[in-house]
C-alpha positions as CSV (number, residue, x, y, z in Angstrom):
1,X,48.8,113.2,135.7
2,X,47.5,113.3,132.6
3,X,49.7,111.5,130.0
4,X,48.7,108.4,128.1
5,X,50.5,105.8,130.2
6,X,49.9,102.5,130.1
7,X,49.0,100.9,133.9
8,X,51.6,99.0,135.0
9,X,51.9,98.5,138.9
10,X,55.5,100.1,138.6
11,X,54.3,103.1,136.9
12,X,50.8,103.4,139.1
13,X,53.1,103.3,141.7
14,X,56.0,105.8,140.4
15,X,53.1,108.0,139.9
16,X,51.3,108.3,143.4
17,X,55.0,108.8,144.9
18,X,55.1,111.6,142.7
19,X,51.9,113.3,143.5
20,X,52.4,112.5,147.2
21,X,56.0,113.8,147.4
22,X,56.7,117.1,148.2
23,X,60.4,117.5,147.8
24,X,62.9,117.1,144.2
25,X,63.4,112.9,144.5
26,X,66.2,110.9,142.5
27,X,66.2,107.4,140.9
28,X,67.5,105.5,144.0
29,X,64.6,107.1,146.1
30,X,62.5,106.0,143.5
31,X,63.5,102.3,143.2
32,X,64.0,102.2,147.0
33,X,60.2,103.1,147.2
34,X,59.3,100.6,144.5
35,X,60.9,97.8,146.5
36,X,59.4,99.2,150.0
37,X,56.1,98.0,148.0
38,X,57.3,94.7,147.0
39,X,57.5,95.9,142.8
40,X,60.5,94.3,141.3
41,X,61.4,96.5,138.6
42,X,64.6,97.2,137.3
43,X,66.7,100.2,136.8
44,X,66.5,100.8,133.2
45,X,62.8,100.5,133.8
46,X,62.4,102.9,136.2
47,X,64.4,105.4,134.1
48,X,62.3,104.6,131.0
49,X,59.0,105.8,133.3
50,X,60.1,109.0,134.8
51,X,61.9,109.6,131.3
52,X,58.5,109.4,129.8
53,X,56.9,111.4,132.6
54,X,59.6,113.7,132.2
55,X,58.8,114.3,128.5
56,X,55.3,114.4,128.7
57,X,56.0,117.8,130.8
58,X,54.5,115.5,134.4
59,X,57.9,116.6,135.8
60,X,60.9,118.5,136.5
61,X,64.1,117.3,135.8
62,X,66.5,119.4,138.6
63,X,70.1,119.3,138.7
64,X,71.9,120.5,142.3
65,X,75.6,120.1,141.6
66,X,75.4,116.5,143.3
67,X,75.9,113.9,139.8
68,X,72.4,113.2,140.0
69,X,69.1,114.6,138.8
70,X,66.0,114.7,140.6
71,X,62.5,114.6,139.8
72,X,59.4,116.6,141.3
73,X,55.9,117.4,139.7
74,X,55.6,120.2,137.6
75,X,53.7,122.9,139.5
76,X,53.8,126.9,140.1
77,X,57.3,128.5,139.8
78,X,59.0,128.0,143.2
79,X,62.9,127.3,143.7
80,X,64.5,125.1,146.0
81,X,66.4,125.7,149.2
82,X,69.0,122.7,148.9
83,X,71.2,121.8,152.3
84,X,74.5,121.5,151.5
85,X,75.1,118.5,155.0
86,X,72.3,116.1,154.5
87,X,70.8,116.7,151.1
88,X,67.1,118.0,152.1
89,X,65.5,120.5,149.7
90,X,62.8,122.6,150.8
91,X,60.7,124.4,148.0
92,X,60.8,128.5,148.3
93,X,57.7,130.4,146.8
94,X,59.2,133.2,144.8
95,X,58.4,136.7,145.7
96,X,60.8,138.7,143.2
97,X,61.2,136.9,140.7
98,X,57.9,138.3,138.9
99,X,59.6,142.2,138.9
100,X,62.5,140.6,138.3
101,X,61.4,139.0,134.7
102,X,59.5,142.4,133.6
103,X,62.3,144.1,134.0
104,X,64.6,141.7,131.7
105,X,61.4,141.7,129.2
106,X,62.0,145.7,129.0
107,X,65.0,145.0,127.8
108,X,64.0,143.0,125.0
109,X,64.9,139.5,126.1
110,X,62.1,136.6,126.4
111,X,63.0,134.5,129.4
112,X,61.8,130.5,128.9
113,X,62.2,129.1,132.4
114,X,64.5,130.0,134.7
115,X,66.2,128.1,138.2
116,X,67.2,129.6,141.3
117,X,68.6,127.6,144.4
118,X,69.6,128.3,147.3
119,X,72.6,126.0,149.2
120,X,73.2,126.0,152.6
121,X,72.3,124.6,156.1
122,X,68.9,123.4,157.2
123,X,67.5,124.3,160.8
124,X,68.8,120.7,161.8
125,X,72.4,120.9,160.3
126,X,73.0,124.5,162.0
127,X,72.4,122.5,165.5
């Protein structure tokens, strides 16, 4: 992470959770991780980090219907397979998307980002 971020042990910490998570995480994981370590920091300050993160392009702010945003690390595109029973969101490498975005560039339109999900039920929730 490359941002100028002053060293707190809230925000040290709120950044190797983010570089060792592999799945979209929300505030409540976050500050439950924070207190698994002992930090006491407070909610407001917690959304001031990943806010700053968020700004400073470190991460992705994702949004999956639920009243809630999570966060991952910015990385490759990829999009998110999101179970609709327990909440567990798997990243999916796209495979179409590529064709998919020269073919809206031919007709004249300049795509920015874009998000695809995916909702349904993990292996474990089919069971």
């Amino acid at each position: 992470m490359e941002a100028k971020i002053k060293n707190t042990p809230a925000r040290l910490a709120i950044t190797q959770l983010f570089e060792n998570t592999d799945s979209p995480i929300d505030i409540e994981q976050i500050i439950a991780f924070l207190r698994s370590k002992k930090l006491k920091t407070n909610k407001v300050t917690v959304y001031r980090i990943v806010d700053f993160l968020y700004k400073n392009e470190i991460i992705n702010r994702l949004e999956f219907g639920e009243g809630k945003f999570r966060y991952e690390v910015k990385k490759e595109d990829h999009h998110h397979l999101v179970c609709s029973n327990c909440d567990v969101v798997e990243d999916v490498s796209d495979v179409f998307i590529d064709k998919f975005e020269k073919d809206i560039a031919k007709k004249g339109f300049l795509v920015k980002s874009h998000s695809l999900e995916f909702f349904g039920l993990c292996k474990n929730c089919q069971l």
